[in-house]
DRENPA-3360 file (N, C-alpha, C; in nm, 2 decimals, always signed):
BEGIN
1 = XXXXXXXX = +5.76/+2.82/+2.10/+5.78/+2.84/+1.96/+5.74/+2.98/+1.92 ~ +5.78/+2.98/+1.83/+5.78/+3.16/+1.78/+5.79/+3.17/+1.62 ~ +5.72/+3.31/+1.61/+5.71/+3.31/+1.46/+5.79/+3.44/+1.42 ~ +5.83/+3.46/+1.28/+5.84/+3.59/+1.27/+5.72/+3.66/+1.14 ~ +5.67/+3.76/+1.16/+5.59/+3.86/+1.12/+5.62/+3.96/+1.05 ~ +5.58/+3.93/+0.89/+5.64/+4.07/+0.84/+5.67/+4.22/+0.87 ~ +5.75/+4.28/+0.87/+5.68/+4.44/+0.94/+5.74/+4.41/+1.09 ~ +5.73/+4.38/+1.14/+5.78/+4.33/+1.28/+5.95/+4.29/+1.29;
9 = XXXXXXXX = +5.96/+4.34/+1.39/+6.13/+4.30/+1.43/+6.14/+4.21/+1.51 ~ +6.10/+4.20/+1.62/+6.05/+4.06/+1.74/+5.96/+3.96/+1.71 ~ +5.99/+3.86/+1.74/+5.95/+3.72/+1.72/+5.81/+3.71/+1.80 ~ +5.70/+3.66/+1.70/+5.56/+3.63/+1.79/+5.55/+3.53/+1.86 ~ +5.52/+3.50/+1.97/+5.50/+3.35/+2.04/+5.37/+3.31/+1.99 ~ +5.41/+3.18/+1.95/+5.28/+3.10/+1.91/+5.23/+2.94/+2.02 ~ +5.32/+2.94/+2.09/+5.27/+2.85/+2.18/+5.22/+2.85/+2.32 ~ +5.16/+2.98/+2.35/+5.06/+3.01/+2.46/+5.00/+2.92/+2.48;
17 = XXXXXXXX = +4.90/+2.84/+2.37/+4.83/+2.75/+2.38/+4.88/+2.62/+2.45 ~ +4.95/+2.59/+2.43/+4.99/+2.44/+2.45/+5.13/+2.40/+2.57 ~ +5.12/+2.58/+2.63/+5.21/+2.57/+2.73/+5.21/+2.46/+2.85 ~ +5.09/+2.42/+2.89/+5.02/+2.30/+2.97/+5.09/+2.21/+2.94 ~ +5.06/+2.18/+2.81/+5.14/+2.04/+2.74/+5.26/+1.98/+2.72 ~ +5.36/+2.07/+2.69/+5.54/+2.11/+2.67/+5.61/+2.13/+2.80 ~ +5.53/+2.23/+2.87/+5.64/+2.29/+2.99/+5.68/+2.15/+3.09 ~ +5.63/+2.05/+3.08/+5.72/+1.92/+3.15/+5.80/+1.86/+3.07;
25 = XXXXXXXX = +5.82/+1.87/+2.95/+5.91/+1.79/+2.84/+6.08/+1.75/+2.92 ~ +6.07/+1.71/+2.86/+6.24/+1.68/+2.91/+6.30/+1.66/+2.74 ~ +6.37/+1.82/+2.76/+6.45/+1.81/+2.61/+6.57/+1.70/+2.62 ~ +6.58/+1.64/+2.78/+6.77/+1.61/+2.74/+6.72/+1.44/+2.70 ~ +6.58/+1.39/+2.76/+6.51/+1.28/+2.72/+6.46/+1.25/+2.58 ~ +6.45/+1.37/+2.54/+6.32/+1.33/+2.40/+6.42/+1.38/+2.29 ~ +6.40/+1.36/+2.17/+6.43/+1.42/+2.07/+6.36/+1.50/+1.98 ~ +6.37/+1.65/+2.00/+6.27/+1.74/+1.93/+6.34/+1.79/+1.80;
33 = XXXXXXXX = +6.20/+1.76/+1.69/+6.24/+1.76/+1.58/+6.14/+1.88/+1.50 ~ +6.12/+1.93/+1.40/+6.02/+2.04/+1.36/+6.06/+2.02/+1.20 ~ +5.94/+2.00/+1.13/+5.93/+2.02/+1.00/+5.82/+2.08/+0.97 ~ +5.82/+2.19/+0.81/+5.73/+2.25/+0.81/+5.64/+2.17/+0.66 ~ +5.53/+2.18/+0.69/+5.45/+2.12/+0.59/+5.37/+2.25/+0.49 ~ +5.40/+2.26/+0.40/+5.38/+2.34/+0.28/+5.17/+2.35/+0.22 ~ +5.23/+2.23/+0.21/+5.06/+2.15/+0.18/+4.94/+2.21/+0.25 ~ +5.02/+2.19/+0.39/+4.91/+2.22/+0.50/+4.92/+2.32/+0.58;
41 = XXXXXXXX = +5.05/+2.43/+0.54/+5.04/+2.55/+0.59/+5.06/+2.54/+0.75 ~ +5.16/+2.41/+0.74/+5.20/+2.39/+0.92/+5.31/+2.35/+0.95 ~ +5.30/+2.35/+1.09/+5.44/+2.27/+1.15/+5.39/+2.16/+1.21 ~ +5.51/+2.07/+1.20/+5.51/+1.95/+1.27/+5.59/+1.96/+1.40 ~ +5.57/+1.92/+1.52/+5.66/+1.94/+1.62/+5.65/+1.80/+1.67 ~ +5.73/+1.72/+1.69/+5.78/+1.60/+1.71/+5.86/+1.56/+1.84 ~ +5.85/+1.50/+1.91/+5.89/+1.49/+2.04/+5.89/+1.33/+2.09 ~ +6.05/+1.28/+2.05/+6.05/+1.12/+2.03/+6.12/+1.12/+2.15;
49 = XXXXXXXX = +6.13/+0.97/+2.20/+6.19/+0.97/+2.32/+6.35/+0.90/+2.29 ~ +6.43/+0.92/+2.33/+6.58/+0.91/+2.30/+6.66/+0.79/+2.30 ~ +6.60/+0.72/+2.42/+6.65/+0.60/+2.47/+6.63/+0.49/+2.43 ~ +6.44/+0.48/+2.42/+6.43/+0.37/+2.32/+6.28/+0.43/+2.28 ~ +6.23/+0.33/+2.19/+6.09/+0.36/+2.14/+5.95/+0.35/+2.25 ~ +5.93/+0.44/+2.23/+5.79/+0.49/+2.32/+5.72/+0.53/+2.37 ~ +5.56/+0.53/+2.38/+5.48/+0.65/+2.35/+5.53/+0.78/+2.37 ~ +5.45/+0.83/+2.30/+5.47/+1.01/+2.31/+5.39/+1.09/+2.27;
57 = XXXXXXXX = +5.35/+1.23/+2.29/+5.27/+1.27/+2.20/+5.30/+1.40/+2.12 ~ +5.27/+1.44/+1.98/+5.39/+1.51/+1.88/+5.28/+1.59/+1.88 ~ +5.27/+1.75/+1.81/+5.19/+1.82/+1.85/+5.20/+1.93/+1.66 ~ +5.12/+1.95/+1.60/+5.08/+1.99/+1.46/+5.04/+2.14/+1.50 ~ +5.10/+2.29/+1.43/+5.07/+2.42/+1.47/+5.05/+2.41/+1.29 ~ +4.89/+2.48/+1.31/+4.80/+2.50/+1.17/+4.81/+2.64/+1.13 ~ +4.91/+2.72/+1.07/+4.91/+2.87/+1.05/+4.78/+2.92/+1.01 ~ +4.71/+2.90/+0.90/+4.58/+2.98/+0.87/+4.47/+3.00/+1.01;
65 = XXXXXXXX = +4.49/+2.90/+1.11/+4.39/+2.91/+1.20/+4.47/+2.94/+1.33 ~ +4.57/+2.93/+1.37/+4.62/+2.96/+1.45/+4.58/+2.86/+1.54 ~ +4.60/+2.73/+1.53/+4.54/+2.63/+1.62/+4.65/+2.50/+1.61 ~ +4.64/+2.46/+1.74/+4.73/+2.29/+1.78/+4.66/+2.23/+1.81 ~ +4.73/+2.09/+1.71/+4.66/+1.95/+1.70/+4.77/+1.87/+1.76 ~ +4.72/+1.76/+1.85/+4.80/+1.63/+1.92/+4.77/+1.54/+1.76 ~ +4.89/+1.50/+1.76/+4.89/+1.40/+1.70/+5.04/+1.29/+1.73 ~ +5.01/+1.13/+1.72/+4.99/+1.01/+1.76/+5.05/+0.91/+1.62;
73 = XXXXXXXX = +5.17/+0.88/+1.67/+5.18/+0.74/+1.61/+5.18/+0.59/+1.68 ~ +5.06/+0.55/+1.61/+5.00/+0.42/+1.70/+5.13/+0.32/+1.70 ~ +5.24/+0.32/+1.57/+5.33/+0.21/+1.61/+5.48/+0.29/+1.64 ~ +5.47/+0.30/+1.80/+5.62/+0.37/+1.83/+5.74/+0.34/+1.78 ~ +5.77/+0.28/+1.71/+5.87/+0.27/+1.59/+5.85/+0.30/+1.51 ~ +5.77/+0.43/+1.46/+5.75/+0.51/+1.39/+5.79/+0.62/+1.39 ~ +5.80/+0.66/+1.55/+5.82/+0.78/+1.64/+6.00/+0.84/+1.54 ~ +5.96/+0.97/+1.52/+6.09/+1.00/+1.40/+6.18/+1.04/+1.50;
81 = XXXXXXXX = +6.33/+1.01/+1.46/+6.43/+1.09/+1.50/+6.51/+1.18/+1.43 ~ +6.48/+1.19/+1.31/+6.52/+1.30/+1.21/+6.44/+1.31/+1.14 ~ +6.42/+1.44/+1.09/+6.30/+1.48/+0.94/+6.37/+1.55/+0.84 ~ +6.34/+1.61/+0.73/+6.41/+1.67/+0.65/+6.27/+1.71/+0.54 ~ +6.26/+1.82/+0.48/+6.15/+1.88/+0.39/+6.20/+1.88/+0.22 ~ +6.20/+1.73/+0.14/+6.29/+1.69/+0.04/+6.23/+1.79/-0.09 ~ +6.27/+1.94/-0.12/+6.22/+1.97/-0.21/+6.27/+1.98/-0.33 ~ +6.22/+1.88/-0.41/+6.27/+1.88/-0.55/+6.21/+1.97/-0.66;
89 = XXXXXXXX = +6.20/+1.96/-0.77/+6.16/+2.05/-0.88/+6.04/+2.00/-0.95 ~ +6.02/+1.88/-0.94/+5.91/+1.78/-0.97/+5.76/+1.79/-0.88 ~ +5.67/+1.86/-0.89/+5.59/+1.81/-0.77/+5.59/+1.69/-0.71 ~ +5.62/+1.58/-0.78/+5.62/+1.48/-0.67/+5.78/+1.45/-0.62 ~ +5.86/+1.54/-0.62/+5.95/+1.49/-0.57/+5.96/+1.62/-0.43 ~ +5.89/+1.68/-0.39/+5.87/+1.74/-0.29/+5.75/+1.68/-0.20 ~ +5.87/+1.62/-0.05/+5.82/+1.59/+0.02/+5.88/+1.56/+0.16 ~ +5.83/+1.50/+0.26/+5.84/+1.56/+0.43/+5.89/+1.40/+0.40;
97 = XXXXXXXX = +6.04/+1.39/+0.47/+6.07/+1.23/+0.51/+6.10/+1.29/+0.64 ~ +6.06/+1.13/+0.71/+6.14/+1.12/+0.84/+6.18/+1.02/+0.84 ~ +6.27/+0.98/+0.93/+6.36/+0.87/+0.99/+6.32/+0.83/+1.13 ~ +6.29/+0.68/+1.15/+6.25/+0.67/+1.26/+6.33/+0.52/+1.34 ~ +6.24/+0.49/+1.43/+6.34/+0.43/+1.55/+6.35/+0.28/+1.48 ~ +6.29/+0.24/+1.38/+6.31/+0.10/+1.34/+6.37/+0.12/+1.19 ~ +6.47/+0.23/+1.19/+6.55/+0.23/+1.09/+6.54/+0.27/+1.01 ~ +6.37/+0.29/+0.90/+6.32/+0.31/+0.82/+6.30/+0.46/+0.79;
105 = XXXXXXXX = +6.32/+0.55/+0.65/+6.32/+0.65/+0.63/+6.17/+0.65/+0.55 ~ +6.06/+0.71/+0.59/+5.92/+0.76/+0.54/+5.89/+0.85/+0.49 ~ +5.76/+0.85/+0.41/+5.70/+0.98/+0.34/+5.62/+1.02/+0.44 ~ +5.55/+1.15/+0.47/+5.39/+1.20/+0.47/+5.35/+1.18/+0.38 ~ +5.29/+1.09/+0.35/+5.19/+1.08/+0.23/+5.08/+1.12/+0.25 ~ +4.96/+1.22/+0.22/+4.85/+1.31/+0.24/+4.80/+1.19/+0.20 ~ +4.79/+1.11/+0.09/+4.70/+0.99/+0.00/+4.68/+0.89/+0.10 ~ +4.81/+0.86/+0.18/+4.78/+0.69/+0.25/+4.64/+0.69/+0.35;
113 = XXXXXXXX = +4.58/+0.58/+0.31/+4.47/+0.48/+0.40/+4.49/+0.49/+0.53 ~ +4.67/+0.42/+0.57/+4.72/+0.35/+0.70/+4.85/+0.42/+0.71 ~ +4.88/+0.39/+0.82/+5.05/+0.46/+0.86/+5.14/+0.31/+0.83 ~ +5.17/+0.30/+0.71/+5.30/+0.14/+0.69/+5.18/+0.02/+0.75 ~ +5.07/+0.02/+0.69/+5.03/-0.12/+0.81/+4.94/-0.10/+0.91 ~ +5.00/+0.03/+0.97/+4.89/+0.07/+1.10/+4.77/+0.11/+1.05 ~ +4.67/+0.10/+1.11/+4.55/+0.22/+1.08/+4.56/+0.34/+1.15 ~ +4.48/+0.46/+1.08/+4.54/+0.54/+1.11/+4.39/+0.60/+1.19;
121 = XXXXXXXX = +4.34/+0.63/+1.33/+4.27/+0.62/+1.45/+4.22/+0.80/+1.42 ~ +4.12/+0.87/+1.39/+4.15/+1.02/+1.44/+4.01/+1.06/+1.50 ~ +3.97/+1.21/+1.57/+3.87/+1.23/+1.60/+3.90/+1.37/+1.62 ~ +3.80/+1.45/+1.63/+3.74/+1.56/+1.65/+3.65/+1.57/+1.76 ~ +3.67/+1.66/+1.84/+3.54/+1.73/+1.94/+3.50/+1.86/+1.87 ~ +3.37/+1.82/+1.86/+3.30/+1.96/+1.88/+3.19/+2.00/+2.03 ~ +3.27/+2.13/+2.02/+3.18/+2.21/+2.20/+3.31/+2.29/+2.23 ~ +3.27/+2.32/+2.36/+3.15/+2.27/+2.38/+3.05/+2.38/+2.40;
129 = XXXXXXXX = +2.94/+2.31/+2.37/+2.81/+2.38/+2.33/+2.71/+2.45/+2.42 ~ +2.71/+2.59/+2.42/+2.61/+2.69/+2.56/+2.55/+2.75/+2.53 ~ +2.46/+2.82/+2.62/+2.42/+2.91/+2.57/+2.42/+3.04/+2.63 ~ +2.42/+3.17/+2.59/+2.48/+3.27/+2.63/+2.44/+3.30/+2.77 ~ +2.28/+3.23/+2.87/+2.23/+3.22/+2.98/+2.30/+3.08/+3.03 ~ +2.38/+3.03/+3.01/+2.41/+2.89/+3.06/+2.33/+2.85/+3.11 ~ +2.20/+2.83/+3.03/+2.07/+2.73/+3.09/+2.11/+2.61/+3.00 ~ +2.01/+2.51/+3.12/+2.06/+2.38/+3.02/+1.93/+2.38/+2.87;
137 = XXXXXXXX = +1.98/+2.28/+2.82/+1.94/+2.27/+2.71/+1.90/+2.11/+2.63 ~ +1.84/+2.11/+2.55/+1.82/+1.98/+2.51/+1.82/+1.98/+2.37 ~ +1.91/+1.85/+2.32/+1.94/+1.84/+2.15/+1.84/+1.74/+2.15 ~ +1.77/+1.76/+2.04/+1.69/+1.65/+1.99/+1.74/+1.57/+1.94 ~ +1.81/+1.55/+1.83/+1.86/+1.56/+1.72/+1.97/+1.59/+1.64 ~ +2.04/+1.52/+1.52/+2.12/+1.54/+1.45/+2.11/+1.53/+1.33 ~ +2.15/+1.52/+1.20/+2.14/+1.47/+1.12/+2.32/+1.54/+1.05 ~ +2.38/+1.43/+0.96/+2.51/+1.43/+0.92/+2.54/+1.45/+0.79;
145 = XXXXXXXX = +2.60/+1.49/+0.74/+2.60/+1.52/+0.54/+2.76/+1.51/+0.54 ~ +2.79/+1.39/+0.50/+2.96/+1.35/+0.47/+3.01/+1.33/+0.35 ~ +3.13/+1.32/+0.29/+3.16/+1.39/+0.18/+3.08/+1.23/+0.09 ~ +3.09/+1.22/-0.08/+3.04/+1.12/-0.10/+3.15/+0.95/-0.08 ~ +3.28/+1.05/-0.11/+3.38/+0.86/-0.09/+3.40/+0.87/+0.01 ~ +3.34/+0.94/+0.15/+3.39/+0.92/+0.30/+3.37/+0.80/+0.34 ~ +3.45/+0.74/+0.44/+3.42/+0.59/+0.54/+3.34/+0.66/+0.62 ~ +3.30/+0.55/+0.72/+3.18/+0.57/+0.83/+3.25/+0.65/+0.94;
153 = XXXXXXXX = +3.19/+0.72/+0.95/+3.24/+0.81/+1.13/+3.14/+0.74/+1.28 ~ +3.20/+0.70/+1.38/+3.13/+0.67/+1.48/+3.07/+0.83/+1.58 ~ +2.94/+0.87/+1.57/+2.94/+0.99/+1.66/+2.90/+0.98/+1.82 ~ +2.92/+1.06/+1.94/+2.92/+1.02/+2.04/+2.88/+1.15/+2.07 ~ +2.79/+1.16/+2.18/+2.71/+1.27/+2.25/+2.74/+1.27/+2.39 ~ +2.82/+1.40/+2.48/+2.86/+1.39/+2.58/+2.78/+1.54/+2.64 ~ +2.74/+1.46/+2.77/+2.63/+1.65/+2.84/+2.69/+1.61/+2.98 ~ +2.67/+1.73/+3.05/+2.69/+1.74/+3.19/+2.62/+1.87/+3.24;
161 = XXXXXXXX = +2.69/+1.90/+3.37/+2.61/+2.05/+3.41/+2.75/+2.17/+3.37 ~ +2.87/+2.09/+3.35/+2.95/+2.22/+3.32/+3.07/+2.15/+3.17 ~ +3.15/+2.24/+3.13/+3.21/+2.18/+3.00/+3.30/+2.09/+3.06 ~ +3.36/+2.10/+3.11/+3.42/+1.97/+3.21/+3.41/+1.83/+3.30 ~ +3.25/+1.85/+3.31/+3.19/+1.76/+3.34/+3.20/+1.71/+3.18 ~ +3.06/+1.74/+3.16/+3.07/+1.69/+3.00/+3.17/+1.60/+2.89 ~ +3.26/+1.63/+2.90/+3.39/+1.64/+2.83/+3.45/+1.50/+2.95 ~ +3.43/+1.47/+3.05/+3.50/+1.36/+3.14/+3.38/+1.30/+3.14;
169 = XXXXXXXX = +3.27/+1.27/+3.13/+3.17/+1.17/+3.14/+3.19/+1.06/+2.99 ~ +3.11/+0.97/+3.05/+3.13/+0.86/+2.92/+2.99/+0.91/+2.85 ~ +3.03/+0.90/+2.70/+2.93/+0.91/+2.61/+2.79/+0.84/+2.63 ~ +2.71/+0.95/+2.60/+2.52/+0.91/+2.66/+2.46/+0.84/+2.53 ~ +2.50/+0.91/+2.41/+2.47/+0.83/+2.31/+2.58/+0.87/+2.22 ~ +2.55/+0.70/+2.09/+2.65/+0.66/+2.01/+2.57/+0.62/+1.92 ~ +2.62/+0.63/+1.73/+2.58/+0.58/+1.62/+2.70/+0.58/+1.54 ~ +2.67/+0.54/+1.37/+2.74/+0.52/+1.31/+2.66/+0.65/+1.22;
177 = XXXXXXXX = +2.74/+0.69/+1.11/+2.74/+0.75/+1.02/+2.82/+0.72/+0.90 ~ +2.75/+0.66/+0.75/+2.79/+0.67/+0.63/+2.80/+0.82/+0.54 ~ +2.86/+0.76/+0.45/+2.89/+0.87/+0.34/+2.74/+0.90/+0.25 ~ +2.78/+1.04/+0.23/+2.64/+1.09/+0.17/+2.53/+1.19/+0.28 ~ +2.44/+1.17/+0.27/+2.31/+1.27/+0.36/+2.27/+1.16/+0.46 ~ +2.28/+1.16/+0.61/+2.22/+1.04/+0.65/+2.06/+1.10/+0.72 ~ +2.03/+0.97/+0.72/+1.86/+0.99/+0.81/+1.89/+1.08/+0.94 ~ +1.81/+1.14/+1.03/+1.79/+1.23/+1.15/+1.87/+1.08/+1.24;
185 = XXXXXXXX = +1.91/+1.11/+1.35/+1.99/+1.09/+1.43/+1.90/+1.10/+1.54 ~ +1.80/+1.04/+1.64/+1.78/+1.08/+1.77/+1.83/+1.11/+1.91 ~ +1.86/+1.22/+1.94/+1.92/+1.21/+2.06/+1.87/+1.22/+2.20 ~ +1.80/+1.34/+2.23/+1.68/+1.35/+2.34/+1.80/+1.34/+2.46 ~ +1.84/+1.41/+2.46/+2.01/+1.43/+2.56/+2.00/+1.58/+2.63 ~ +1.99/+1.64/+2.77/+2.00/+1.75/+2.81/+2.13/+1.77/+2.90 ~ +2.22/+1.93/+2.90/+2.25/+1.95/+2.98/+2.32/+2.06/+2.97 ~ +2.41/+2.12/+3.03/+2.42/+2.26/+3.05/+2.54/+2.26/+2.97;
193 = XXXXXXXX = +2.64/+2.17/+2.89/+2.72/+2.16/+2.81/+2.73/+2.03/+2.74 ~ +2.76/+2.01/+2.62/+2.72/+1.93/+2.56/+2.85/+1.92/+2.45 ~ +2.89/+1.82/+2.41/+3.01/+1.76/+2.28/+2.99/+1.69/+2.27 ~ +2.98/+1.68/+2.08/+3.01/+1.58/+1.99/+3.13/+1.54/+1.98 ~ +3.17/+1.41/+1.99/+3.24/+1.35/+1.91/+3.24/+1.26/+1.77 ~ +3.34/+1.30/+1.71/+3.35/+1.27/+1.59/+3.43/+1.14/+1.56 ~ +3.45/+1.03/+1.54/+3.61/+0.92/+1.55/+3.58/+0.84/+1.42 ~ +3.68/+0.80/+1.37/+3.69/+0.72/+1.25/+3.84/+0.62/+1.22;
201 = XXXXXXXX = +3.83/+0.51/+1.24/+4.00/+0.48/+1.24/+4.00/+0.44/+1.06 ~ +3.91/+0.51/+0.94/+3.92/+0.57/+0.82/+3.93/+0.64/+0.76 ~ +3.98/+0.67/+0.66/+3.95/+0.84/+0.58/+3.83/+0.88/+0.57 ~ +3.81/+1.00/+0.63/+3.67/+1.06/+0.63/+3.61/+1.19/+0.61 ~ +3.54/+1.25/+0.56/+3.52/+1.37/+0.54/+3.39/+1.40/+0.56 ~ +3.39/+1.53/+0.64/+3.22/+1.58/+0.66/+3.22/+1.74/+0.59 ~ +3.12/+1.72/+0.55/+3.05/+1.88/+0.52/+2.98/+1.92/+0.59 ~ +2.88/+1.88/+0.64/+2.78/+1.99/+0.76/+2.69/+1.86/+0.87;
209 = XXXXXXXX = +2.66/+1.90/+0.97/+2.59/+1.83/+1.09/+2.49/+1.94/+1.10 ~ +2.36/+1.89/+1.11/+2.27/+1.97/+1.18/+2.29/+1.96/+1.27 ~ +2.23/+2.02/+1.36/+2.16/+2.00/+1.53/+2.04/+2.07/+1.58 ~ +1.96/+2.02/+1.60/+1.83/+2.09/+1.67/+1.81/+2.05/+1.86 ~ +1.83/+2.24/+1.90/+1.81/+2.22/+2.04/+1.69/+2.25/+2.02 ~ +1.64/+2.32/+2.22/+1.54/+2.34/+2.26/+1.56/+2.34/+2.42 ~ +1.49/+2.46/+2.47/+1.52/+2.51/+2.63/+1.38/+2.41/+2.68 ~ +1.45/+2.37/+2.82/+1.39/+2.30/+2.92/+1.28/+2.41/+2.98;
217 = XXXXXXX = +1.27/+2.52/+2.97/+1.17/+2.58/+3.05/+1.23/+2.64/+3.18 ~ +1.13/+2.74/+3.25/+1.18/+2.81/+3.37/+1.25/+2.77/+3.46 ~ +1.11/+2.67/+3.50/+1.17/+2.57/+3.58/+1.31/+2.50/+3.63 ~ +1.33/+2.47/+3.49/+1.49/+2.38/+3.47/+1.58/+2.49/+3.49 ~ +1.53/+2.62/+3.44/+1.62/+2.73/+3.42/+1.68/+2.77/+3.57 ~ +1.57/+2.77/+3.68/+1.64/+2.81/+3.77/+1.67/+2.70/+3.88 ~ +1.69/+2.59/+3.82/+1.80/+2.45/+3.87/+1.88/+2.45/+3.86;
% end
C-alpha cells in the first residue's frame, strides 16, 4: 500500500510493517476491498475469502500514528465483499457500508455495543517493557484509572527472560478492572520483559495505568 505526500511526486510505501502478514495472501482467493474512514483518519483493508465464508484476518492503517491494527469479524458472514464510503450532506447520512457474505448491506457504526448480535472481543498489548541495561526487573504493582461509563477490562501480566519469550508464555497474573479509579493491583512478577494485556469483549475506555517497578539487585543483574 502506498500513500501520496504533498510536495512529493512518488508514492510513500506504508506497508513495511505488515509485509510478514500480506506477502502470503492469495489475491486470486480472497477479495481485497479498502475503504477510507474519515472519523478515524484510516484505512480499512479487508481481505474476504471468495469461495465461501471464512475466517480471515482484515488489517486497519491509522494515519496520525502511522500504525496497523488486525482486526476480526467474529461472525464470518460478516466478512465484506464490497464497501462503499456513503457521503451525504447530512452528518448522519455519511457513512462506511459494506456488503457481506450473508447478503446483508451494514453500517460502521462507531456507537454499536455488538457487531448485528455478535459481541464485539478487543484487546491491546502493552511492552514490551526493558530496561535500557536489559536487567531483569520486578513490577510490584498496578493500579488502573478507566473512563467513568467504561465496562470492565480483564488485565493479564506476561514476563519471561526475552520479549518473545514473554509475549508466548501464558499469563502469570490476571484481574478484573471496573470503571473509575481502581484499588492497587498486586503483582510481585519479575523478568527481563514484561506485557500487559488489556481484553474486554465491551466498550471500554482507559485513561492512565500506573506501574511501579524495582531492580532485583547485582546479583540477579549478572544472571
Amino acid at each position: 500500500l502506498y500513500r501520496f505526500v504533498p510536495g512529493q511526486q512518488a508514492p510513500v510505501r506504508v506497508s513495511q510493517a505488515i509485509e510478514n502478514l500480506v506477502q502470503d495472501t492469495d489475491t486470486g482467493a480472497n477479495t481485497i476491498t479498502m475503504i477510507w474512514s474519515d472519523r478515524y483518519q484510516g484505512l480499512h483493508v479487508f481481505v474476504t475469502p471468495t469461495d465461501a465464508p471464512g475466517a480471515t484476518r482484515n488489517l486497519f492503517w491509522e494515519m496520525r500514528t502511522n500504525a496497523w491494527w488486525p482486526d476480526e469479524f467474529a461472525n464470518v458472514n460478516h466478512n465484506p465483499l464490497c464497501c462503499v464510503a456513503f457521503d451525504g450532506n447530512r452528518p448522519d447520512d455519511r457513512r462506511l457500508l459494506i456488503g457481506s457474505w450473508d447478503g446483508y448491506v451494514r453500517v460502521l457504526d462507531p456507537e454499536a455495543t455488538t457487531d448485528d448480535g455478535t459481541a464485539i472481543a478487543s484487546y491491546v498489548l502493552l511492552g514490551p517493557i526493558l530496561t535500557q541495561e536489559m536487567d531483569e526487573m520486578l513490577l510490584h504493582d498496578m493500579q488502573a484509572i478507566l473512563a467513568a461509563g467504561s465496562g470492565d477490562i480483564t488485565y493479564s501480566v506476561y514476563v519471561g527472560r526475552t520479549a518473545e519469550e514473554a509475549l508466548l508464555a501464558g499469563a502469570t497474573v490476571t484481574g478484573t478492572w471496573g470503571a473509575g479509579r481502581n484499588l492497587t493491583s498486586p503483582v510481585r512478577r519479575s523478568g527481563h520483559a514484561i506485557y500487559v494485556k488489556l481484553s474486554s469483549a465491551v466498550p471500554w475506555a482507559m485513561e492512565a495505568i500506573r506501574m511501579r517497578f524495582g531492580g532485583r539487585g547485582k546479583v540477579r543483574r549478572r544472571d
